[in-house]
C-alpha positions in Angstrom: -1.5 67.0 -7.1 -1.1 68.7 -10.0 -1.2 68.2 -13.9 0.2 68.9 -17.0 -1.2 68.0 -20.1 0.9 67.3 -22.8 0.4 65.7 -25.8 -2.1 63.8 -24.8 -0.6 62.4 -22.0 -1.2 63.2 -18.2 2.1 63.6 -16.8 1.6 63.8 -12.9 3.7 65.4 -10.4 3.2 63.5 -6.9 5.6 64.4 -3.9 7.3 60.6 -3.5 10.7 61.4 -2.4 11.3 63.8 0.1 14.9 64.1 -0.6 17.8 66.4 0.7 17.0 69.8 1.0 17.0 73.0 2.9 14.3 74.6 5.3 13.8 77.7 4.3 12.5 80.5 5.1 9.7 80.1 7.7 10.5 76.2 8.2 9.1 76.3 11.7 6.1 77.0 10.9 5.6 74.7 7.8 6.9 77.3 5.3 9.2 76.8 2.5 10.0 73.2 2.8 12.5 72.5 0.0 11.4 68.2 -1.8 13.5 66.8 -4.5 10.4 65.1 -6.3 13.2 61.8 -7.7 11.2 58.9 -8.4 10.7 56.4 -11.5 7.8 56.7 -14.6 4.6 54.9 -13.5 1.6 54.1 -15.0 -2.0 52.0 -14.5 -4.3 51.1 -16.3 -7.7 52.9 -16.6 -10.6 52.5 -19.1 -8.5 50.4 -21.4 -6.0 53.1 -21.9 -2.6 53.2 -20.4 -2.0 57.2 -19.2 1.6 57.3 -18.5 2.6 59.2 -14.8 6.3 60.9 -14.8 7.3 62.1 -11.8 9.4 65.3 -12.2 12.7 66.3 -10.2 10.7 69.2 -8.8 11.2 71.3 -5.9 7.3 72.4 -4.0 6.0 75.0 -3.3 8.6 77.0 -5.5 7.8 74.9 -8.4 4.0 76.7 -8.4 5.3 79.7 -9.4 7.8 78.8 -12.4 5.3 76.7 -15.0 8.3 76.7 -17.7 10.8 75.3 -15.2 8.3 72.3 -14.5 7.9 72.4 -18.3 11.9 72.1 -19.2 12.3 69.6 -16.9 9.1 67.2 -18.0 10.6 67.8 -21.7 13.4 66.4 -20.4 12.8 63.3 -18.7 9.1 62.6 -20.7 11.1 61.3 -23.8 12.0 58.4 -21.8 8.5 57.5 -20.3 7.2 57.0 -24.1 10.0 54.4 -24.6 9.1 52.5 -21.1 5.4 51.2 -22.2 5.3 47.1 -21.4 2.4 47.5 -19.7 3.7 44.7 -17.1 6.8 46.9 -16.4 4.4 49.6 -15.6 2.2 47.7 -13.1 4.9 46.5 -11.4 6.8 49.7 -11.3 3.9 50.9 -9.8 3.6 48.7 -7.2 7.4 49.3 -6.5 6.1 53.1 -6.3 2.9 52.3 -3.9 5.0 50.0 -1.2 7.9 52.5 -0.8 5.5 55.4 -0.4 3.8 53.3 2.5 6.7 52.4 4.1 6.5 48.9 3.0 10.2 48.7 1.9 10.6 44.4 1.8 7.5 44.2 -0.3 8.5 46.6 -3.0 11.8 44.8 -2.8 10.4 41.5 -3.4 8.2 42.9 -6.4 11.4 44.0 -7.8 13.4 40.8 -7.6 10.4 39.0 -8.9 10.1 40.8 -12.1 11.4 39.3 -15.2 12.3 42.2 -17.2 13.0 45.8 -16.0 13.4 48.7 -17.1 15.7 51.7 -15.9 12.8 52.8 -14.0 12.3 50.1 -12.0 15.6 50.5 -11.1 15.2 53.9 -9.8 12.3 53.2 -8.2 13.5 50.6 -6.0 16.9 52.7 -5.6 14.8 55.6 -4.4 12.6 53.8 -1.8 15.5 52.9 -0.4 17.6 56.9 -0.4 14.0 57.8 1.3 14.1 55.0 3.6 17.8 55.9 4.9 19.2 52.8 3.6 21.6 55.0 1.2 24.3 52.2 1.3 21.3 49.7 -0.3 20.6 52.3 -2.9 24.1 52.4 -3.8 24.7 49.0 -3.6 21.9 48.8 -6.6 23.1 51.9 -8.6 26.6 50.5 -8.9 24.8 47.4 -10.5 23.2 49.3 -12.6 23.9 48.6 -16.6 22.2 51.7 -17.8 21.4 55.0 -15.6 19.8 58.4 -16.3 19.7 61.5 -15.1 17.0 60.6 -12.5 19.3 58.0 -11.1 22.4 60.0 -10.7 20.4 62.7 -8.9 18.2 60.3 -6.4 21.5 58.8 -5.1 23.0 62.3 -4.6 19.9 63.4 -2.9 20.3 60.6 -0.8 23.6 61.0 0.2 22.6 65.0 1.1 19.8 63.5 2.8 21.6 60.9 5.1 24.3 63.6 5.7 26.8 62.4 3.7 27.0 65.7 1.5 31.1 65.4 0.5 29.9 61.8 -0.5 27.1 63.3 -2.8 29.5 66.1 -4.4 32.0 62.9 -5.1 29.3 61.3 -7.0 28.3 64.8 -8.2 31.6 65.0 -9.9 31.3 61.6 -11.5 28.0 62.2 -13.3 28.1 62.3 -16.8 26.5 65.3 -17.3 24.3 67.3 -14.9 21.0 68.8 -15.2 20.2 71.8 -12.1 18.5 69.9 -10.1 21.8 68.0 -9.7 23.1 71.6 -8.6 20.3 72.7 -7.1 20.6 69.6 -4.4 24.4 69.9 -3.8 24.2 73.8 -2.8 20.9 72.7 -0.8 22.8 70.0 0.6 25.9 72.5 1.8 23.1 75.0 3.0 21.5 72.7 5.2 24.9 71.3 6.4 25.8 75.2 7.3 28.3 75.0 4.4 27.5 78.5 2.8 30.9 79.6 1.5 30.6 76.0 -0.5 27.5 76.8 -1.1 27.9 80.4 -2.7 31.1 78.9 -4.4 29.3 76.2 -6.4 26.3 78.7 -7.4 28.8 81.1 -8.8 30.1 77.8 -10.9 26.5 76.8 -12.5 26.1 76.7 -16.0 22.1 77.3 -15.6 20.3 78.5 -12.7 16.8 79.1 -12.0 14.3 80.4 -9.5 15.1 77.6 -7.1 18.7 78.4 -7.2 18.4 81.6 -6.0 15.6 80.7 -2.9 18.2 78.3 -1.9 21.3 80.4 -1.8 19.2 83.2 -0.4 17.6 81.0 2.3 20.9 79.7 3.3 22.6 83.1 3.8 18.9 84.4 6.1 19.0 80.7 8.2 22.4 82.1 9.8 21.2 85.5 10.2 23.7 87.2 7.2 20.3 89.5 6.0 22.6 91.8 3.8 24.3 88.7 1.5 20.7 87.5 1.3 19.1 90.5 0.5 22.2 91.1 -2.1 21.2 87.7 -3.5 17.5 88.5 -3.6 18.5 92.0 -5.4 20.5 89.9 -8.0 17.8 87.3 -8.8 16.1 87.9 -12.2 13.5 86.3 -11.4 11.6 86.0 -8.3 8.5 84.5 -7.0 6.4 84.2 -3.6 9.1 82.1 -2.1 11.5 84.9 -2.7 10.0 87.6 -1.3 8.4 85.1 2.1 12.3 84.0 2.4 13.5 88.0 2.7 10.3 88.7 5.0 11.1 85.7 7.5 15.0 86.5 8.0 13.8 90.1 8.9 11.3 89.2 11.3 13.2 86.6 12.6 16.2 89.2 13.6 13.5 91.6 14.9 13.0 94.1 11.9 9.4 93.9 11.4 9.2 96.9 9.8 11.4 96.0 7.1 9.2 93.0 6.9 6.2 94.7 6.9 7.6 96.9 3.8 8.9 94.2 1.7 5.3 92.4 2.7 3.3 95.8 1.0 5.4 95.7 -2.2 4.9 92.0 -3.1 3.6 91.8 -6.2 1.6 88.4 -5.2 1.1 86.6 -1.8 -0.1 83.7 -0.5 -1.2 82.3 2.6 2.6 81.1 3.0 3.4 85.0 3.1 0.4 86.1 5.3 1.9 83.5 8.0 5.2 84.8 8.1 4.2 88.1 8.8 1.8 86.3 11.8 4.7 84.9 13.3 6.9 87.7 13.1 4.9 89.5 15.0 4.3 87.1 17.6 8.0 86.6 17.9 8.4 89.8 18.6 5.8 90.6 21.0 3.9 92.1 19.0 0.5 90.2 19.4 -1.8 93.0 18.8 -0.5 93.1 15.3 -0.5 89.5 14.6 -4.1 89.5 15.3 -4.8 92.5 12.7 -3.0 91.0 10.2 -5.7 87.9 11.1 -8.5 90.1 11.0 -7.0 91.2 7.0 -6.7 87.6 5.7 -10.7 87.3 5.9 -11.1 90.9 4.8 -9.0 90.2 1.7 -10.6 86.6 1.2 -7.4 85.0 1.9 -8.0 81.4 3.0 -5.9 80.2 6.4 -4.2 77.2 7.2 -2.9 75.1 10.0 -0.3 77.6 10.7 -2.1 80.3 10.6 -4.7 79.3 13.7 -2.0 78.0 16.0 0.1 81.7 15.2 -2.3 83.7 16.1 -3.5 81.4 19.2 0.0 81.5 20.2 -0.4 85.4 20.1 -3.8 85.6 22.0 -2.4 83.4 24.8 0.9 85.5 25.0 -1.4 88.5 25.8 -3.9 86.8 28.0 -6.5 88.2 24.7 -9.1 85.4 25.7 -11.9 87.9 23.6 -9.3 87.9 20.4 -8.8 83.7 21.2 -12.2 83.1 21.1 -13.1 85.0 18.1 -10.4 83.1 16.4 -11.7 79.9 17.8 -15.0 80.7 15.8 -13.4 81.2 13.0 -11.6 77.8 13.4 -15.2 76.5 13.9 -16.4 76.9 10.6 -12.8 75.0 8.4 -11.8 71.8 8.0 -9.1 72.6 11.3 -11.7 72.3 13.8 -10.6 68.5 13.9 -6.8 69.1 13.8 -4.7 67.9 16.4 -2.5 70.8 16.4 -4.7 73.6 16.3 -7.0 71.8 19.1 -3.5 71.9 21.1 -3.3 75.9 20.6 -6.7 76.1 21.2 -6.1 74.0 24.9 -2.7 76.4 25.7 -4.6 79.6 24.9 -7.5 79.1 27.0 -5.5 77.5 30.3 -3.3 80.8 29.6 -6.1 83.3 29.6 -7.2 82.2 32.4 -10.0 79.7 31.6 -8.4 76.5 32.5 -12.5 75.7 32.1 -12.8 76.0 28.4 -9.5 74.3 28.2 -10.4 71.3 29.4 -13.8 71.5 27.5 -11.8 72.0 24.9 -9.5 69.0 25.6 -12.2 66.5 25.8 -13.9 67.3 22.6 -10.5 66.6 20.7 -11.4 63.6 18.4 -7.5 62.9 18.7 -5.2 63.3 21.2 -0.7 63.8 20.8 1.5 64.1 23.6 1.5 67.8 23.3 -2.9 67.8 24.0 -1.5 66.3 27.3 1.2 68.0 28.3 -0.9 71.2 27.4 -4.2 70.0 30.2 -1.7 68.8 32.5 0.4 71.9 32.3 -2.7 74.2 32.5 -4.4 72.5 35.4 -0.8 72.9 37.4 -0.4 76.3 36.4 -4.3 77.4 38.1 -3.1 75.5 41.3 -5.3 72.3 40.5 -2.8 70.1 41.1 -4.7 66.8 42.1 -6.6 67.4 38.7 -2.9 67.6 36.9 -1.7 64.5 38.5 -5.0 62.9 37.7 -4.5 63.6 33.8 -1.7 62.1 34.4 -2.9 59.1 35.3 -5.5 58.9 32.3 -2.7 59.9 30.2 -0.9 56.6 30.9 -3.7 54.4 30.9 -4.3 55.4 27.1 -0.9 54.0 26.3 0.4 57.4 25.7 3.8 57.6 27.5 4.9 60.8 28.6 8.3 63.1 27.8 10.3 64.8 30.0 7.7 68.3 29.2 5.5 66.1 31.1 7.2 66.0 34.2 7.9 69.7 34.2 4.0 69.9 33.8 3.9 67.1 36.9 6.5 68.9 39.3 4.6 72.1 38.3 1.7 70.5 39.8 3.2 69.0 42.7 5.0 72.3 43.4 2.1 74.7 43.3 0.2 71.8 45.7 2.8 71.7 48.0 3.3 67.8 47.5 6.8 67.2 48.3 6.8 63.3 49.1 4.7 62.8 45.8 7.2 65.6 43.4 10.2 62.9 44.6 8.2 60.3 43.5 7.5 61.8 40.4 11.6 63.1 40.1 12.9 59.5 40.5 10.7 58.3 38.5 11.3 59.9 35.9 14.8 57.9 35.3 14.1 55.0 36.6 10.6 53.9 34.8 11.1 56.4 31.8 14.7 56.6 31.3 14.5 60.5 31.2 17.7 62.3 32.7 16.3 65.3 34.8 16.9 68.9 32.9 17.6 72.0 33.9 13.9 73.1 34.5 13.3 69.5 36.3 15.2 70.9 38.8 14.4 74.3 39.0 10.6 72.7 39.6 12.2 70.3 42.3 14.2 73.7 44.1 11.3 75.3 43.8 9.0 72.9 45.4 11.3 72.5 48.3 12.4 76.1 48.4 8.8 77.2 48.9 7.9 74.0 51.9 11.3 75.3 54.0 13.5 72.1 52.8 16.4 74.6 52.0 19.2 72.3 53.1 17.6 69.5 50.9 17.3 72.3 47.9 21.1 73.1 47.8 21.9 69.3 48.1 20.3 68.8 45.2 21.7 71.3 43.2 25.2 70.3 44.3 24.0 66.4 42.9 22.4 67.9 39.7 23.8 66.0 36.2 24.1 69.3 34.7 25.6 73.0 35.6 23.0 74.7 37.7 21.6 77.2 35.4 20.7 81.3 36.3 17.4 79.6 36.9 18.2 77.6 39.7 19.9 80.0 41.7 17.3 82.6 41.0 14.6 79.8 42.5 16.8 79.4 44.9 17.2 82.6 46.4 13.6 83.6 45.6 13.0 81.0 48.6 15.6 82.4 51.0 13.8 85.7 50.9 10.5 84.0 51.6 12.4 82.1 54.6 14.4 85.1 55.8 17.8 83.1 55.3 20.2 85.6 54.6 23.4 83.6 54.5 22.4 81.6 51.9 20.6 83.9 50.0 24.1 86.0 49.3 25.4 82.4 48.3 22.4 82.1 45.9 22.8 85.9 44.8 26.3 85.2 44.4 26.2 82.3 42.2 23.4 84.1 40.5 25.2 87.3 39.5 28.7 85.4 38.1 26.0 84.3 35.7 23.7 87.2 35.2 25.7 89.8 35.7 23.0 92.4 34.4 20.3 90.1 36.1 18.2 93.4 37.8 16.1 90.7 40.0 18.9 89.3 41.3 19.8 92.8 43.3 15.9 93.8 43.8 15.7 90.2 45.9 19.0 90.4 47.9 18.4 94.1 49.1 14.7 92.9 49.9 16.0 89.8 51.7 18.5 93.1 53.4 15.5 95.0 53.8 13.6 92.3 55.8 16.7 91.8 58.1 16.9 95.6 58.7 20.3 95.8 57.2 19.9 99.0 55.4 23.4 100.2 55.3 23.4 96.7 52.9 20.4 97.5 50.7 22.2 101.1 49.7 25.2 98.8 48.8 23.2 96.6 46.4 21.9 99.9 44.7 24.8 101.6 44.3 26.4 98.5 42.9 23.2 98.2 40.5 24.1 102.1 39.6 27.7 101.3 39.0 27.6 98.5 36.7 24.8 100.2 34.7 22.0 97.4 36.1 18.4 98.7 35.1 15.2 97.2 36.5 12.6 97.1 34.0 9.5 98.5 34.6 6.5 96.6 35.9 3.9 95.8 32.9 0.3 95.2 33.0 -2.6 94.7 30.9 -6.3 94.1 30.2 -8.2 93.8 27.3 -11.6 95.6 26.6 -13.8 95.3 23.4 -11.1 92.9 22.0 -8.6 95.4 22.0 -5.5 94.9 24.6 -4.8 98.1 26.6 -1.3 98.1 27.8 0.6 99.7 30.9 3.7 100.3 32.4 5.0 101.7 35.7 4.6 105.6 35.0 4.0 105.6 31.6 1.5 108.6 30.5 1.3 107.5 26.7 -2.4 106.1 26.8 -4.7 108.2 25.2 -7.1 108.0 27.5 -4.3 108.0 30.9 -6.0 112.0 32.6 -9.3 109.7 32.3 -8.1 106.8 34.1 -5.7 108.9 36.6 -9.1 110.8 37.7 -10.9 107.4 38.0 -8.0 106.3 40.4 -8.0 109.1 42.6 -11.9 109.0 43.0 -11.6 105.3 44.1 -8.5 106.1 46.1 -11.0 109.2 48.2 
């Protein structure tokens, strides 16, 4: 919460009315997020004065960085608040304000037809519980009844509209307003942003009168959320102003498409940064497997003092357990220890993934059991990570629990279930667990249902039964199915249908290397090596490259990496010597 004192007053902006906008730059990850801030003036009573509360049409977090744009607009709207003081209005406006922002849409709807007098906040009040409630066609019912609106109320219908989808209904009602402030143009070009409208969008920024920093985030964010980095980096040239948002929106679309360097270069010249900015640089990394770099740029947050949040943790988990770094994991996990996260759901998740995928499905289900609260994502996690170390009686046993506590379980369950079923070898029980799926949960098997079903036959011999089911499946059979598939027929020695598999595979994949490595082994095993030279030269003709194996093991919390011969590791004469002395 923040607030501005002004002339006495204490005019408070609160987030009541998360209204149409865009996710920007970073959304994912709880970046950016664009709030029209459209509710009524409300007030209370406190030690016999009356301090009046304004809420602003703001947009957070951009609105941190531009004071006099949060100053224009309370100018603006404050001149009505001294005008609305009936101290009854007030309290019940505020009570209007309190039962929409808990959900409680009937009672702030009685307190409004209840009240005797009302003024043109009350009015937008109860209009704007409903826009935020999805009831736009309520809200416009009211407006239209309306004998007196203001700016507020033009723009928390259009935000409404954006909100429920209905953007060409909001630009209709946009064109009616009697005159228009920029948060009214600010929320049509988010609305066309988030609707994938940019040409409309860049169309009606080129036709505003007045624009500010917010304009330009929006526009810019639009053009890097469908990957056009020059437009928005033309956009972010133009600005004349930019803040933190600017600058996180530029770095996100480049890591996003890959370019972390770029990232990393626009990241070294910002002139201010915040833990927003830190994060995107996190995530970049991890997105492009580059783990190791994540973690340093962990390591520099506490250097430079800079505090970490929610995202932050459950990053640069997410980068520890893509490496199998359970030294970096638990170092983070300390740090994690000493903040206010050490209780949050979602960070208790990460922590769960990270140790089941380094290995220590031990301290993950420590880890699970200590959580003070519990999601369907802690489950699927446990259940997941027990199935995945072969302890598949303990997975099916979470399972179980999981349903006693009420907590009913999504179709990432079930792939965590078949996983378990499938690395136990429980065919009987991974049907039971397919049908019933549908049948008690309403869940229509997916793609990787099935894969988990074709694997658990594939791998017990049921082969005929495998290929029935694909031929039944609700959906295409995907590369991943036939690649299970024919995985199993080289284990089994079935030739025949392993070029069907390989077949079906490759009209898919053609460029799919494994495909050709398992059908000349499956060759191989048969003795057919006039066959396995025709897979190779096939693999040679189309250009088909097998990528090299990869290993890696981490030592002193730094990850050494390695890849079929690859010579680039400082220390590789060392470690070649080391190999031929245990070889003799």
């Amino acid at each position: 919460m923040e607030n501005i004192l002004r002339d006495g007053f204490s005019i408070t902006v609160k987030t009541l009315f998360r209204s149409a906008g865009f996710y920007g730059a970073g959304s994912r990850h709880g970046n950016a997020k664009w709030y029209q801030n459209l509710f009524a003036y409300v007030g209370f009573r406190s030690s016999g004065r009356i301090k009046f509360f304004h809420t602003l049409n703001i947009t957070t977090p951009a609105v941190k960085q531009v004071p006099r744009e949060r100053r224009k607009i309370s100018d603006h709207y404050s001149n009505k608040a001294f005008r609305d003081t009936d101290p009854d209005v007030i309290s019940l406006n505020t009570m209007i304000t309190s039962h929409a922002q808990n959900g409680r849409l009937k009672e702030a709807r009685q307190v409004f037809d209840d009240m005797s007098k009302r003024s043109i906040v009350s009015w937008n009040a109860i209009i704007a519980a409903y826009a935020q409630n999805r009831r736009i066609n309520d809200a416009r019912t009211l407006f239209d009844k309306m004998s007196e609106r203001d700016m507020v109320s033009w723009n928390v219908m259009i935000a409404g509209y954006v909100q429920d989808g209905r953007v060409d209904d909001a630009c209709q009602l946009f064109e009616e307003m009697p005159e228009r402030d920029v948060v009214s143009w600010n929320t049509i070009v988010s609305g066309y942003i988030r609707y994938g409208r940019i040409e409309d969008a860049q169309q009606l920024f080129d036709e505003m009168p007045e624009r500010n920093v917010v304009s330009w985030n929006a526009l810019m964010s639009g053009y890097v959320q469908i990957g056009r980095l020059e437009d928005a980096h033309r956009i972010f040239d133009r600005a004349p102003r930019r803040n933190v948002v600017s600058w996180t929106t530029m770095i996100t679309g480049y890591a996003q498409h890959g370019n972390m360097e770029r990232a990393h270069e626009l990241f070294d010249k910002m002139p201010e940064r915040n833990v927003v900015s830190w994060n995107a640089m996190i995530v970049g990394y991890v997105h492009n497997a580059q783990s190791e770099e994540a973690f340093k740029f962990f390591s520099k947050m506490e250097q430079v003092g800079m505090k970490r949040n929610q995202s932050t943790f459950t990053s640069v988990l997410s980068g520890c357990a893509s490496l199998a770094a359970m030294e970096q994991g638990k170092r983070v996990h300390q740090s994690i220890i000493k903040t206010r996260f050490k209780s949050d759901v979602l960070v208790g998740n990460a922590l769960v993934t990270m140790y089941a995928k380094c290995g220590s499905i031990e301290d993950a289900q420590k880890m699970f059991d200590e959580m003070p609260e519990r999601d369907i994502i802690s489950w699927n996690a446990i259940i997941a990570g027990n199935a995945q170390h072969g302890n598949g009686e303990d997975a099916l046993q979470l399972f179980e629990q999981m349903q006693k506590t009420g907590m009913k379980p999504d179709h990432i369950t079930f792939v965590g279930v078949l996983s378990a079923c499938n690395h136990t070898g429980l065919v009987d029980q991974g049907w039971h667990f397919f049908e019933l799926m549908y049948q008690n949960f309403c869940i229509t098997p997916r793609v990787e249902h099935y894969a988990c079903m074709v694997d658990l036959l594939g791998r017990s011999g049921h082969l005929e039964e495998a290929v029935d089911l694909i031929n039944k499946m609700y959906c295409e059979p995907h590369a991943t199915i036939w690649g299970t598939l024919l995985g199993a027929c080289r284990v089994h020695a079935n030739l025949e249908l392993a070029k069907h598999a390989a077949k079906r595979l490759l009209e898919l994949e053609p460029q799919n290397a494994a495909a050709y490595v398992q059908l000349a082994n499956i060759y191989a095993i048969s003795g057919r090596w006039e066959d396995v030279a025709n897979v190779r030269k096939i693999m040679k003709n189309r250009g088909v490259i097998k990528k090299p194996g990869c290993s890696w093991i981490e030592i002193n919390h730094i990850v050494h990496e390695f890849h079929i011969e690859d010579r680039s590791h400082l220390q590789m004469d060392k470690i070649y010597q080391k190999m031929e002395r245990s070889d003799g």
